[in-house]
C-alpha positions as CSV (number, residue, x, y, z in Angstrom):
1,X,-90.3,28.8,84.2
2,X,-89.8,26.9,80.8
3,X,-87.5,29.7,79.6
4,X,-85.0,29.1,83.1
5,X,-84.8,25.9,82.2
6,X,-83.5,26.4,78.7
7,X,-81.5,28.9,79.8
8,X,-79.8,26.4,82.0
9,X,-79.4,24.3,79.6
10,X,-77.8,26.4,77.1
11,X,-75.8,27.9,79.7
12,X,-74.6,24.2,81.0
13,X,-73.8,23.4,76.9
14,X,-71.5,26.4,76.9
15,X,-69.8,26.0,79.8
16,X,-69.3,22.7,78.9
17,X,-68.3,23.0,75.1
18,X,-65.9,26.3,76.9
19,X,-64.5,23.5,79.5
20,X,-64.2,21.2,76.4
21,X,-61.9,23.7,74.6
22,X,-59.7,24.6,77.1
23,X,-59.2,21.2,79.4
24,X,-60.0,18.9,76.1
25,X,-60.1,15.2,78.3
26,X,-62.8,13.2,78.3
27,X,-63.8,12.7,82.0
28,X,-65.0,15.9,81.6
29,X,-67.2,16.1,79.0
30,X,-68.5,13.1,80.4
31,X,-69.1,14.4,84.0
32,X,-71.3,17.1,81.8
33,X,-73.5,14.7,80.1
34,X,-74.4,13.2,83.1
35,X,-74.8,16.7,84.3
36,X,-77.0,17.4,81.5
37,X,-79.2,15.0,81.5
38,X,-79.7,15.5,85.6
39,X,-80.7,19.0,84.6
40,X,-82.9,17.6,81.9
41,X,-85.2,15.6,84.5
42,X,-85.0,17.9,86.5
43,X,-86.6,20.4,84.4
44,X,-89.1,18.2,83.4
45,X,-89.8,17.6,87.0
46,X,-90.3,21.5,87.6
47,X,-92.7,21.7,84.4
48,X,-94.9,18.6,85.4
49,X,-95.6,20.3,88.8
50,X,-96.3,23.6,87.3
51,X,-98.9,22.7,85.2
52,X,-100.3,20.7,87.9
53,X,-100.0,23.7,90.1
54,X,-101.8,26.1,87.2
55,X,-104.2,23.3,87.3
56,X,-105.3,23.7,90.9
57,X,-105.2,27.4,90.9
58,X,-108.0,27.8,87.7
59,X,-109.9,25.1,89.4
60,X,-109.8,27.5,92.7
61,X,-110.7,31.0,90.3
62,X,-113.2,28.9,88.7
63,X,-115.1,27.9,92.2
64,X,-114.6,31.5,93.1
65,X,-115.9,33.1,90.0
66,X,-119.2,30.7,90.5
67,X,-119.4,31.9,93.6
68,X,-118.9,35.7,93.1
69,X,-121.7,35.1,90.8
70,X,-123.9,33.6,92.8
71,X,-123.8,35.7,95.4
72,X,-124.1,38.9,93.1
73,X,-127.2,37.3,91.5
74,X,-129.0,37.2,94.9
75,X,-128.1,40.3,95.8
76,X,-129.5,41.5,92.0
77,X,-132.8,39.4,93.1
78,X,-133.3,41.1,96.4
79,X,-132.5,44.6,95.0
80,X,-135.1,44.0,91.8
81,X,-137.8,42.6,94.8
82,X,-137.1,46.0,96.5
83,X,-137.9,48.0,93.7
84,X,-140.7,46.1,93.0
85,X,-142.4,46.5,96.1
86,X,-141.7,50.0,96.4
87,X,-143.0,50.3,92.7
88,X,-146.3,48.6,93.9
89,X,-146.5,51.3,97.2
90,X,-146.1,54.3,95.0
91,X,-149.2,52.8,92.9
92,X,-151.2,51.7,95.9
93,X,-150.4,55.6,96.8
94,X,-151.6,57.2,93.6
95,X,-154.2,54.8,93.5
96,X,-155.6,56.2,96.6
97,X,-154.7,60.0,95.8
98,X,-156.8,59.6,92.5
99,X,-159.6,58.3,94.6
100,X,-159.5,61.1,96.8
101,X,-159.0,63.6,94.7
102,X,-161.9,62.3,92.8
103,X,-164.2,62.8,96.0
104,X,-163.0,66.3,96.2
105,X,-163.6,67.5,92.8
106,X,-167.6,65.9,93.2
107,X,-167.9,67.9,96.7
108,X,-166.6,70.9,95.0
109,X,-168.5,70.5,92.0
110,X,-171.8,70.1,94.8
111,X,-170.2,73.4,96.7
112,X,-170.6,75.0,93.7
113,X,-173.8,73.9,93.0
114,X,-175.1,75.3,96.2
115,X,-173.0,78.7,95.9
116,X,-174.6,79.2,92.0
117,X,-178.1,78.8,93.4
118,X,-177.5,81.0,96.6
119,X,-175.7,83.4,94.3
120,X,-179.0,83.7,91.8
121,X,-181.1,83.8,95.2
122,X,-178.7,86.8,96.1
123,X,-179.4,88.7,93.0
124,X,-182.8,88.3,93.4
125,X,-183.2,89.7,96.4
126,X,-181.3,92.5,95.7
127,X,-183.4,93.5,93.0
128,X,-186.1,93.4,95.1
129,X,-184.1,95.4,97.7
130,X,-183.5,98.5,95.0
131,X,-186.9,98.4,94.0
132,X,-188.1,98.7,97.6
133,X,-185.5,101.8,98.0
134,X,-186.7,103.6,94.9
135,X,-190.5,103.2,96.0
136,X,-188.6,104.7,99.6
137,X,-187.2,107.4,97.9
138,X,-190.1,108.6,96.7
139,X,-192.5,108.6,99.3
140,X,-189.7,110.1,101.5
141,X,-189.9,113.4,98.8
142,X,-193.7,113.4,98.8
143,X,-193.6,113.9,102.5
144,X,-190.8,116.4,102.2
145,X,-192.7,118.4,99.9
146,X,-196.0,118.1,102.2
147,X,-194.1,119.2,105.1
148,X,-192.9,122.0,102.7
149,X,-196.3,123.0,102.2
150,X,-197.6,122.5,105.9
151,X,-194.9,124.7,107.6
152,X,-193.9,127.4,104.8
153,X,-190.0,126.4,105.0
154,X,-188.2,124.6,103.0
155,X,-185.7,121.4,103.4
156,X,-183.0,123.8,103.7
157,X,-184.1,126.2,105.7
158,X,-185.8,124.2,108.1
159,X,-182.1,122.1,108.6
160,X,-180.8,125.4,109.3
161,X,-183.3,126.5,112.2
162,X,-183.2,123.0,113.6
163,X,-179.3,122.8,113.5
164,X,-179.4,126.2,115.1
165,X,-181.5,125.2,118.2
166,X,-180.1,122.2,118.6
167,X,-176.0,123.4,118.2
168,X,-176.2,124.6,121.9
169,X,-178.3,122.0,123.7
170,X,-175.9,119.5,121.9
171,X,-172.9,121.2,122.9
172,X,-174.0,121.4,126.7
173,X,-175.1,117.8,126.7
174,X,-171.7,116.9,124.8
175,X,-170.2,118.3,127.9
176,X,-172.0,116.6,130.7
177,X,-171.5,113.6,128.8
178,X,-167.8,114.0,128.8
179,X,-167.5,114.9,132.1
180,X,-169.3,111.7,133.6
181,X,-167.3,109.3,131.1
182,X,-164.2,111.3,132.4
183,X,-165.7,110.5,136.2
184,X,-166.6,106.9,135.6
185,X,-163.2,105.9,133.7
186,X,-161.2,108.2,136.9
187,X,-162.9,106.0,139.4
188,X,-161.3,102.8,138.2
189,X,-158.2,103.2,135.9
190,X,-156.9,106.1,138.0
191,X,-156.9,104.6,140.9
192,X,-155.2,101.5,139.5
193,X,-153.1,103.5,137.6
194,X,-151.5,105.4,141.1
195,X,-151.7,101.7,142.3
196,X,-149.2,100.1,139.6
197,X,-147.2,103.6,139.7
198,X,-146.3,103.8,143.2
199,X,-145.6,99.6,143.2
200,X,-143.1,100.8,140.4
201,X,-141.6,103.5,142.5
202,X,-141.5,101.5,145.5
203,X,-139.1,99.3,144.3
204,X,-136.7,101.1,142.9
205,X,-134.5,102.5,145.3
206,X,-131.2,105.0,143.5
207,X,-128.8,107.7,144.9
208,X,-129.3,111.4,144.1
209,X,-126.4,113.1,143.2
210,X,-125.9,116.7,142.1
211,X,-123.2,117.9,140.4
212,X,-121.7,120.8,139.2
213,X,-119.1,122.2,136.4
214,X,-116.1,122.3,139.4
215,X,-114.0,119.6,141.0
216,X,-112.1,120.0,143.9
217,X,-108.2,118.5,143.9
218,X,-107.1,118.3,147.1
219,X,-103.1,118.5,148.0
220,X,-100.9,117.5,151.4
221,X,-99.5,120.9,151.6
222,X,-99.1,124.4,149.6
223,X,-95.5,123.7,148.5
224,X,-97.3,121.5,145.7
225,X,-98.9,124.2,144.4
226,X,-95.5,125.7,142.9
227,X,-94.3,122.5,141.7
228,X,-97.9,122.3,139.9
229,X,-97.9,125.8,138.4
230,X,-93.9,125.0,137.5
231,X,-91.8,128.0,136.4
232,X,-93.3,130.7,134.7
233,X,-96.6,128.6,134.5
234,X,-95.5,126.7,131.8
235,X,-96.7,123.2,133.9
236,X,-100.1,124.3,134.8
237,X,-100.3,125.8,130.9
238,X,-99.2,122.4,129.9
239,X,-101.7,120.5,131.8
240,X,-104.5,123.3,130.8
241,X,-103.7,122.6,127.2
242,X,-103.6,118.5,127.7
243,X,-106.9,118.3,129.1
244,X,-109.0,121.3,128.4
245,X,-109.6,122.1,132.0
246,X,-109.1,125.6,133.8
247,X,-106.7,124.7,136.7
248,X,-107.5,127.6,139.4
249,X,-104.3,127.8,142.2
250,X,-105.7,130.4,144.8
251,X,-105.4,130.8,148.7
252,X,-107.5,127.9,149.1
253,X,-105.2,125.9,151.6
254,X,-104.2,122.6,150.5
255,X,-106.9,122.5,147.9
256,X,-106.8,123.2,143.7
257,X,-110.5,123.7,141.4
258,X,-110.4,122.1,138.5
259,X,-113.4,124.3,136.2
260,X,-114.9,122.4,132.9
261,X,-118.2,122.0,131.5
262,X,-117.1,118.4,130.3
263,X,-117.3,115.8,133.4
264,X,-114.5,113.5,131.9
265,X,-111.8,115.9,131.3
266,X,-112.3,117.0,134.9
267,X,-111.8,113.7,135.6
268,X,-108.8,112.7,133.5
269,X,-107.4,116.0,134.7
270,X,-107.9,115.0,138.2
271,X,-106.1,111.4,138.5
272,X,-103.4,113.1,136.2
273,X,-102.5,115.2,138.9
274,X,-103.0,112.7,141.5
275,X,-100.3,110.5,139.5
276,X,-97.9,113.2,138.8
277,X,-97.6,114.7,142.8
278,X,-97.3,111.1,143.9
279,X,-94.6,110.7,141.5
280,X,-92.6,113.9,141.9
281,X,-91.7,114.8,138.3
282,X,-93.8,117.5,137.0
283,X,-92.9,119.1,133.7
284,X,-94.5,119.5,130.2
285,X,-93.1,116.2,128.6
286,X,-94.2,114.1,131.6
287,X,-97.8,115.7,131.7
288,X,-98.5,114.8,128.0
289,X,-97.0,111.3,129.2
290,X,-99.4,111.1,132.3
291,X,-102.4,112.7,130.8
292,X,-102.5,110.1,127.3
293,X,-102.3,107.2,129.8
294,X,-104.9,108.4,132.2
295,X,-107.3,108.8,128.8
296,X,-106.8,105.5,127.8
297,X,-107.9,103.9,131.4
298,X,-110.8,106.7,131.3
299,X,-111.8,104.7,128.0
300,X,-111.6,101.2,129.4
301,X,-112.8,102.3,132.4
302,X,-115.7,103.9,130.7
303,X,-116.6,100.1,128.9
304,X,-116.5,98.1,131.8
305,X,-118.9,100.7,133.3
306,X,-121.1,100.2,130.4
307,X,-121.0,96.5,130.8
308,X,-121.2,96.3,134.3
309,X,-124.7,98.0,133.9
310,X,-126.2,96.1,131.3
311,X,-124.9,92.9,133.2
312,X,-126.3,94.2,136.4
313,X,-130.0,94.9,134.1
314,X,-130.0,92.0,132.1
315,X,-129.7,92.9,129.2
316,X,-127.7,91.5,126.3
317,X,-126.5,92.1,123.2
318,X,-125.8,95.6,123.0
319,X,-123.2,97.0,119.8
320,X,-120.1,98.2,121.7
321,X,-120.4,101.6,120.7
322,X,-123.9,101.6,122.9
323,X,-121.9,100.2,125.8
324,X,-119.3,103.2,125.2
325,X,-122.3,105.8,125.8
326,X,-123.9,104.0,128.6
327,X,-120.5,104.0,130.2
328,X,-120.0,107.8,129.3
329,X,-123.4,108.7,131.3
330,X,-121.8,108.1,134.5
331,X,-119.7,111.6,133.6
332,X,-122.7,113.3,132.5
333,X,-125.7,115.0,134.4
334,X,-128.9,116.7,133.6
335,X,-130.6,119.2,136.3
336,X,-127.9,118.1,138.6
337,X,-129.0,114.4,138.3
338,X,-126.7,111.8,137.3
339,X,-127.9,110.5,134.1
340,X,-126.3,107.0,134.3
341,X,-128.4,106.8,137.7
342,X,-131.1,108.3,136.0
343,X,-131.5,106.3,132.8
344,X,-130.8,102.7,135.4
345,X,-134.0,104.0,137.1
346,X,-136.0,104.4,134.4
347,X,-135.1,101.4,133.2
348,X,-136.2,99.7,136.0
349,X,-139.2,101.4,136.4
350,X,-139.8,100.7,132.6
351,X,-139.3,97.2,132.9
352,X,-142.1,96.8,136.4
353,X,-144.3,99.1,134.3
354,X,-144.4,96.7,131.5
355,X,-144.3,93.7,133.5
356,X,-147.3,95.0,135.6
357,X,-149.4,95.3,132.3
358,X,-148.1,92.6,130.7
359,X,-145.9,93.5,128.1
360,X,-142.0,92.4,127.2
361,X,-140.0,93.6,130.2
362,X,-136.9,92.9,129.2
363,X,-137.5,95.2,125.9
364,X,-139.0,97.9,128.0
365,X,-135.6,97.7,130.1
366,X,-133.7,98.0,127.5
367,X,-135.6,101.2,126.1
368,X,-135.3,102.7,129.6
369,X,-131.4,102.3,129.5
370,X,-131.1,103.4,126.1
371,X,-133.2,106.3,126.0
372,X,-131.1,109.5,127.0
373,X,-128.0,108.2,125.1
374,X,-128.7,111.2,122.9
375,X,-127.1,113.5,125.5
376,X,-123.3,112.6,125.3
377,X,-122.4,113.3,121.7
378,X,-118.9,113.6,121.3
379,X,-119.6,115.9,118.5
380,X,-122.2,118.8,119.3
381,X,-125.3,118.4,117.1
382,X,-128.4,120.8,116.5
383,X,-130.6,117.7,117.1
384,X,-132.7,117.2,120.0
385,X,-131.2,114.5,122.4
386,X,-134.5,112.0,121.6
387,X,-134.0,112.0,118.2
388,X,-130.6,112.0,117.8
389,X,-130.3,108.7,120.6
390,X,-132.9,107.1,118.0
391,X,-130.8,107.7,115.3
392,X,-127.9,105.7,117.2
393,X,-129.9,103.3,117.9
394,X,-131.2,102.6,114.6
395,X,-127.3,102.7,113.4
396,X,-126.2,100.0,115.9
397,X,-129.0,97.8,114.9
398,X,-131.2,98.2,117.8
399,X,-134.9,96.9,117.4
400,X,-137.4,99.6,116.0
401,X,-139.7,99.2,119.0
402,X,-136.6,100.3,121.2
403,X,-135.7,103.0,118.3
404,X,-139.2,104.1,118.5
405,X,-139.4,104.6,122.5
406,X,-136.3,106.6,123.0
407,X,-137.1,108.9,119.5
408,X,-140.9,109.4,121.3
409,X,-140.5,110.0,124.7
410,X,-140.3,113.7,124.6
411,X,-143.1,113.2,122.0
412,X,-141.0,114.9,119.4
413,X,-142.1,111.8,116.9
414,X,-145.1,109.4,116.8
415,X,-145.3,106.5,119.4
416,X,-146.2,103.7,117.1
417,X,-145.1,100.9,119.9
418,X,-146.9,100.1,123.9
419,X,-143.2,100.7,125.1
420,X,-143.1,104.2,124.2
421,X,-145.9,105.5,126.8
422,X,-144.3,103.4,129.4
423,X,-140.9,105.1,128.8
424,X,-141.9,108.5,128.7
425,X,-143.5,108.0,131.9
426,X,-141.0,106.3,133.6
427,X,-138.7,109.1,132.6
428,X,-141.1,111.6,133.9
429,X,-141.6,109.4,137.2
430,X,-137.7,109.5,137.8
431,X,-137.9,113.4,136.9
432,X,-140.4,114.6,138.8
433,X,-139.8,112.6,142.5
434,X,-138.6,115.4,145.0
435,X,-135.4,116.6,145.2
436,X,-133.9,114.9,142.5
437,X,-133.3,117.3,140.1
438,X,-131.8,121.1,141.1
439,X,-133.7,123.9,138.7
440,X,-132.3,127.2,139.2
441,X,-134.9,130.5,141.0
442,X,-135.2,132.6,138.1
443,X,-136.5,129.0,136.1
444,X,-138.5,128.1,138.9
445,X,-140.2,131.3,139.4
446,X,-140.7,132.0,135.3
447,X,-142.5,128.8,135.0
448,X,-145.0,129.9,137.6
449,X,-145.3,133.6,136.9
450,X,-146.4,131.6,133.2
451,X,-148.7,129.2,134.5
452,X,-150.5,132.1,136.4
453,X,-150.4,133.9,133.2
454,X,-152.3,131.2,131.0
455,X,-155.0,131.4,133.5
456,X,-155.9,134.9,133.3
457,X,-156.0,134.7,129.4
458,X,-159.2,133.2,129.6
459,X,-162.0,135.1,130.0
460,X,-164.4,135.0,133.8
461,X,-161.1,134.4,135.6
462,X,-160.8,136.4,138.5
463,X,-157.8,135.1,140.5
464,X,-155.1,132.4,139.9
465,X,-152.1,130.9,141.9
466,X,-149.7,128.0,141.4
467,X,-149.2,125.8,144.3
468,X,-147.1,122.9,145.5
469,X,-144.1,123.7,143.5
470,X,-145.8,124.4,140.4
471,X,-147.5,120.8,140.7
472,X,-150.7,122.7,140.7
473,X,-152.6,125.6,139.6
474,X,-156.0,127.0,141.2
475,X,-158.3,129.2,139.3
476,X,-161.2,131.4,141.4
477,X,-163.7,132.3,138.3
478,X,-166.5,134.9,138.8
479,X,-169.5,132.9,139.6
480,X,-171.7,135.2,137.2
481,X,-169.9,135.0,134.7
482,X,-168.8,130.9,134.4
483,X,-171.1,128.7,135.3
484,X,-170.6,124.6,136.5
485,X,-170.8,123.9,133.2
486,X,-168.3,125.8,131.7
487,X,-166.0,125.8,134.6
488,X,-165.4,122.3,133.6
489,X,-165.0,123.2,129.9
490,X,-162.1,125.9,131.4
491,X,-160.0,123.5,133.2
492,X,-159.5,121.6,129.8
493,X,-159.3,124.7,128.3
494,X,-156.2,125.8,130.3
495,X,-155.1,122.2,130.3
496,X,-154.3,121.9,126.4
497,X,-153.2,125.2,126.5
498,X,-150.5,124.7,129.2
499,X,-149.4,121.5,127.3
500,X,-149.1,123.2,124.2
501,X,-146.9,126.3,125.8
502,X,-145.2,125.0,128.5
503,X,-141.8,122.7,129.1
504,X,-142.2,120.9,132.6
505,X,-141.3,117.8,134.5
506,X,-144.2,115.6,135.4
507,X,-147.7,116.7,135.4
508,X,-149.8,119.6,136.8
509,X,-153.3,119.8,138.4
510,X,-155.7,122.2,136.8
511,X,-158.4,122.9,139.9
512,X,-161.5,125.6,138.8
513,X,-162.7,126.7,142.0
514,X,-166.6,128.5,141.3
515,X,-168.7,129.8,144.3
516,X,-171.5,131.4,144.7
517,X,-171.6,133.7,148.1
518,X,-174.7,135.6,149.6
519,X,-174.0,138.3,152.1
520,X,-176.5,140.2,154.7
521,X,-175.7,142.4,157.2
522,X,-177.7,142.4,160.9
523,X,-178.4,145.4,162.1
């Protein structure tokens, strides 16, 4: 501010000694004296109240600084009381740590103690022990050799006799004793068993379907038919080569087959030909068109199938690749039974099964589901279905318990997990139930003409026939020849043997039928 001032002034003594040159009168240089010495107090004026103003505002810092200082002292004192306090807990703390530890160490050093003398009792008495069993020894060869003497055999050869008379006795024994553990256990877990079982079928309730390798296209009139074959075939060869499926044009009225092996080609094959005679063009560049389209939907189609079901089951978390198969099943079938329907029932059954003994259910469900996935590879494999749906699953990160039920339940691996037995069985239930599955007469009548067959390989039988569909086989043995006994010892017999030979759904019933007749004549 003092610097403005004497800027003014100097400015004011120039202007003045300028207007001095050039106007030169003295009124003038007057008028600027007075002028100058008006800014001169004035000045002083400004100077006096800035330095009282400078006054006032170190007074003010100097109140605030005190202040500032107070207040961060006190917050110093209350942060250095924290400390202190928390200082004197974490002694207090050790302070009881140290105390406690110190009782621990004396009991241990007393357990110790107590485990030193028990240790030296120990040792005592198992000197004692050895000395009693060498004294045992001992008097156990002096008998030997006294019985040696009595009875003129020796140790060995009296072992041998004695294992020699006793071998059959045992064996016999070993028998009857089997057979009335086998009749206890059959009175109790059979009968629950059949009771959890048929609770199990009882509520499930699925479609049978059979299906075959032809599908029937049916058409509003024969003039279709030429527009389908197209000229000189090159339509139907178009279509033929698109999809993979034979397209058979006969005297059928109003009707066209549709032969493959491969459910979904019949199918995209089918709605291919539905879209193409509703629209009216037919010819080799609109086929491709149609039958690419018709693929595509197959595909989506084929998810939402998949994810419908495991919706519908309860089950979540499934890779997509899984859903894919389960939605491919609904194309596929095995003895004529739909294996999307199939697997769904097992699953179900699976999951009561489980439930009823009181194991996971939902993991048991998802087994069931999962378990024939092995049948629609896209690429053939040399694999068996079981082992090859394991290997999926173990790829798409499915649990090892699951992994382990769908590898086992055609026992071609270990069952290692309680949901293995309960899937295999469920599959066998859904299997075996009447009707559902279609077996051709020459399989049908090999696999009895074998069962009959494994009967009469063992020796006293005299007749054999397989009953009930196969479901059973009854043996007639001579009675002089086999008696209860061993009658009982031939049905297990034939039993292991039949498992270990035969391929068959469900289970069969192995009846030995011995009796004894006596026969006079009147006359």
């Amino acid at each position: 501010m003092k610097i403005d001032v004497g800027f003014s002034i100097l400015m004011g003594f120039v202007v003045g000694i300028v207007a001095c040159y050039f106007f030169g009168k003295k009124t003038i240089l007057k008028k600027y004296i007075q002028f100058l010495e008006k800014a001169n107090f004035q000045a002083k004026k400004i100077i006096k109240n800035a330095e009282k103003e400078g006054e006032s505002i170190k007074k003010n810092k100097m109140i605030q600084a005190k202040e500032k200082f107070i207040e961060l002292k006190s917050k110093y004192e209350k942060d250095v009381h924290i400390r202190e306090r928390k200082i004197m807990d974490i002694e207090n703390r050790t302070k009881e740590k140290k105390n406690r530890l110190s009782k621990e160490i004396e009991i241990y050093f007393k357990r110790n103690n107590r485990l030193e003398e028990k240790i030296h009792d120990y040792e005592n008495k198992y000197k004692f022990l050895q000395k009693k069993q060498e004294e045992f020894k001992n008097m156990h060869i002096k008998q030997v050799e006294l019985l040696e003497k009595i009875s003129n055999f020796s140790s060995e050869e009296a072992k041998n006799k004695l294992i020699e008379l006793l071998k059959g006795e045992a064996k016999v024994k070993a028998q009857s004793h089997i057979q009335n553990i086998i009749e206890e256990s059959q009175l109790t877990a059979k009968m629950e068993a059949k009771k959890i079982v048929i609770q199990a079928i009882q509520r499930i309730g699925t479609e049978e379907s059979v299906e075959n390798a032809v599908s029937v296209f049916n058409i509003e009139s024969d003039d279709v038919k030429g527009r389908i074959i197209g000229r000189e075939g090159r339509n139907i060869r178009a279509l033929e080569k698109a999809t993979g499926v034979e397209i058979i044009v006969d005297d059928t009225p109003e009707a066209i087959l549709l032969s493959c092996f491969n459910p979904i080609r019949r199918e995209v094959a089918r709605l291919s030909l539905h879209k193409l005679v509703i629209d009216g063009r037919i010819h080799p560049a609109r086929i491709e068109e149609i039958v690419a389209k018709t693929e595509k939907k197959i595909e989506e189609e084929i998810l939402e199938i998949g994810k419908k079901n495991i919706i519908d089951l309860g089950i979540h978390g499934i890779h997509t690749e899984l859903i894919r198969m389960i939605g491919r099943m609904k194309y596929r079938s095995s003895y004529g039974q739909n294996l999307l329907q199939h697997s769904r029932e097992v699953a179900h059954l699976a999951g009561i099964l489980a439930s009823e003994l009181g194991l996971n259910a939902k993991l048991a469900k998802r087994a069931g589901l999962l378990h024939d996935i092995g049948k629609i590879p896209e690429i053939e494999s040399d694999l068996p279905h079981a082992i090859l749906g394991m290997q999926w699953a173990e790829k798409y990160g499915e649990n090892t318990e699951v992994c382990n039920a769908i590898g086992s339940h055609h026992d071609e691996i270990e069952m290692k997990v309680l949901i293995s037995p309960i899937v295999q069985v469920s599959d066998s239930i859904s299997g075996a139930r009447p009707g559902v599955r279609r077996n051709s007469f020459e399989s049908y009548s090999k696999r009895l003409k074998n069962l009959e067959k494994i009967a009469f390989s063992f020796y006293g039988v005299n007749k054999a026939f397989a009953i009930q569909a196969g479901r059973e086989l009854r043996v007639l043995v001579e009675s002089n020849k086999i008696d209860d006994k061993k009658a009982f010892q031939l049905s297990c017999d034939i039993t292991e043997k039949i498992k270990n030979e035969m391929t068959y759904p469900g289970q069969i019933k192995v009846t030995v039928i011995r009796e004894t007749r006596a026969v006079q004549i009147a006359r």
